[in-house]
N, C-alpha and C positions, 0 to 999 in steps of 0.2 A: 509131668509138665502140667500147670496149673491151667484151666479151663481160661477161655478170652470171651468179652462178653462185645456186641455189637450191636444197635437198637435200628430199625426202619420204622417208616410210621405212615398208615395208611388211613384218611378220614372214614372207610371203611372194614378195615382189618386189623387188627393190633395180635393176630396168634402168636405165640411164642413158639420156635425150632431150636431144638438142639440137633446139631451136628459134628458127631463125630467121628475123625477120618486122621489118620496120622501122616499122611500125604496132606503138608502146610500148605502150596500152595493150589492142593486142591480143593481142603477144606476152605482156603478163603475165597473161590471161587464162586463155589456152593454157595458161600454165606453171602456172596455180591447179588450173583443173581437174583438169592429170592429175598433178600432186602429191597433190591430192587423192585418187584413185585409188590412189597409194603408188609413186611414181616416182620419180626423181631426175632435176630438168630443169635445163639450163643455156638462157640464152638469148642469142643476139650478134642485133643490131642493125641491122647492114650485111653486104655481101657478104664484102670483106675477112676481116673477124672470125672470118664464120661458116664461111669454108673454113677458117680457122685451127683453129678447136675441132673442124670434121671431121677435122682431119687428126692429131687427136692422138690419134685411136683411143680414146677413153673412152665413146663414145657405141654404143648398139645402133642407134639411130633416130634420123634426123634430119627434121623436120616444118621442110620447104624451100619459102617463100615464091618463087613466080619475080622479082617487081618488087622489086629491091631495091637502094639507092646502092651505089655503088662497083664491085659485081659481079652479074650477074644469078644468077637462083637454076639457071636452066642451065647457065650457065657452071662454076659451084660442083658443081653434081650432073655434066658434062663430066669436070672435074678429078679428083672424087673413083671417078668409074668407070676413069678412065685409069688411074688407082694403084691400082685393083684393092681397096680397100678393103671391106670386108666390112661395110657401113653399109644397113640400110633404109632407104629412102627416100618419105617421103609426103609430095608436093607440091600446095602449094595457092596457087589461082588465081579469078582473076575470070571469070564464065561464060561474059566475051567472049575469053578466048583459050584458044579451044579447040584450036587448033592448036599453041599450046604444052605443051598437055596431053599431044596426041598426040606430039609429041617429045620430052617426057619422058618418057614412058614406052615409047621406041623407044631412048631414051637409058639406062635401066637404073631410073628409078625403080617403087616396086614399088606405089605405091599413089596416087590424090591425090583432093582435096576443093576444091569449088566454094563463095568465098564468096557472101554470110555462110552460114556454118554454126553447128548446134549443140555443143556443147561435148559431150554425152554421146554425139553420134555422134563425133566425133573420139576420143575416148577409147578406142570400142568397136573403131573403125576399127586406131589404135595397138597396142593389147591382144590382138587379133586376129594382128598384123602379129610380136608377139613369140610367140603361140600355134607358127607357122609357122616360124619361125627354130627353134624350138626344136625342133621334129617336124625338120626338115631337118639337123638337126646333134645330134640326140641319137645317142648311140656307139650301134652297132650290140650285141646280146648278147654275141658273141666276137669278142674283138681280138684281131686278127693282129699281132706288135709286132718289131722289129730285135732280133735275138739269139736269132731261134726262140721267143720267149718268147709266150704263148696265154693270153688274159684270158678268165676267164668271167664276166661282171659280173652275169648271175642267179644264180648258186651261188656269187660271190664267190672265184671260184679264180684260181689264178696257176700255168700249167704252164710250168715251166723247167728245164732242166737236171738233165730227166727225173724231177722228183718236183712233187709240187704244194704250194703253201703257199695259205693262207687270209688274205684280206683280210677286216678287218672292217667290220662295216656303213658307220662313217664313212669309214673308206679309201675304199669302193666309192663313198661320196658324193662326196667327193672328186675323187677319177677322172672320176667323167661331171659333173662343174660345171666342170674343165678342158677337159677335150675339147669340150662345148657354146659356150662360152667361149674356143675356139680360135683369134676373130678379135683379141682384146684381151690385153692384160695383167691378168691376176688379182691384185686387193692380197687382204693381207691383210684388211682392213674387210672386203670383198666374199664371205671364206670363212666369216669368223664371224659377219655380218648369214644371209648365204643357205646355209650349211652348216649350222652349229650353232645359228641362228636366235636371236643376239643381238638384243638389241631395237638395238643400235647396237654399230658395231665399236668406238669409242673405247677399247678394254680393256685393261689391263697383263697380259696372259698370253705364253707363251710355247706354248700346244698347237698351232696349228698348225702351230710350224715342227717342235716333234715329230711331228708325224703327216705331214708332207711326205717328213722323212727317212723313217720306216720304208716310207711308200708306194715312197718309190726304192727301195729293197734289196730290192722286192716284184717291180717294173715294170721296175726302169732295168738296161739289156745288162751295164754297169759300172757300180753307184751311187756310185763316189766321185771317175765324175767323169760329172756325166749332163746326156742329151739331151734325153728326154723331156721331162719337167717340168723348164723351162729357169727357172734366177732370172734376173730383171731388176732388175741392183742399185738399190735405191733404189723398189724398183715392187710386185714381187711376184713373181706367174711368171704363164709363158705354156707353154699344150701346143705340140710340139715342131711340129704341120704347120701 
């Protein structure tokens, strides 16, 4: 069964969740509540599927059923730790395997849940799960960067080639929603929903690919042809590690 996509939109959150759960109307339960919340969840169905939509790198968190057709939910959390994938993982299980529990989370999952559960503890659980990715991958004050070049992202400076220039406050937003976001590709939608806090990216503007270029000629070793802030034609961009 082919994966089903759903969008929620929060002036402060825009994460992407996969969930999947081969129990439909509990998978779309799931996907209510933390839409509700202001999420963006996809949900697949089966195993197949649901390695599929893991492995396309859109997702921050993936809420992994173990029992599921086609392929179990350890095998899929297996697969996606082998690839090194930079995906949350909170799996949820029936009380009686609890040995599965414990091997997944010897296997790399980072969190899981005993059914049935509450909806507003799952949410809290999820919410929490992105609180810690984000403390774990928020850019340190000064970056260290290729070309001798030295960010100071509290004072908004940029020391290079022995003088300093000034980022402005968007730039500096910019910069640490790439770097945070270092495991996926960045669209566009996702800089003007969680940058500039469109209520929706849908927009015919052109400012962020202004403010991308002046951030290279700020950051990149060579901005006219650069590493850092890498395009993904068709996608968006990605920070370069």
């Amino acid at each position: 069964m082919q994966a089903s996509q759903s969008s929620g939109e929060s002036a402060n959150r825009h994460e992407r969740i996969l969930v999947v759960e081969d129990e439909e109307n509990l998978a779309l339960g799931i996907r209510d509540a933390l839409e509700h919340a202001g999420f963006t969840v996809e949900v697949a169905l089966d195993g197949p599927s649901g390695l599929e939509a893991a492995r396309s790198g859109a997702h921050g968190l993936m809420v992994l059923d173990l029992m599921l057709p086609g392929m179990s939910g350890l095998e899929i959390l297996e697969q996606v730790r082998t690839e090194k994938r930079d995906l949350r993982v909170l799996i949820l299980t029936a009380r009686a395997n609890e040995a599965d529990v414990v091997r997944g989370l010897d296997m790399g999952a980072d969190d899981y849940m005993c059914k049935p559960f509450a909806p507003r503890e799952l949410v809290a659980r999820v919410a929490a799960q992105f609180r810690r990715r984000e403390i774990d991958t928020s850019p340190p004050p000064q970056l260290e960067l290729p070309g001798g070049i030295s960010v100071d992202l509290e004072r908004l400076e940029v020391h290079r080639d022995g003088g300093v220039q000034q980022l402005t406050p968007r730039e500096g937003d910019i910069l640490r929603y790439l770097i945070q976001n270092a495991h996926r590709v960045v669209t566009r939608d996702d800089l003007l929903v969680d940058v500039w806090h469109y209520s929706n990216g849908k927009v015919e503007t052109r400012t962020v690919d202004i403010h991308i270029v002046g951030l290279r000629r700020k950051v990149e070793p060579n901005p006219s042809s650069p590493s850092l802030i890498q395009t993904v034609r068709g996608k968006g961009y990605r920070w370069y590690s």
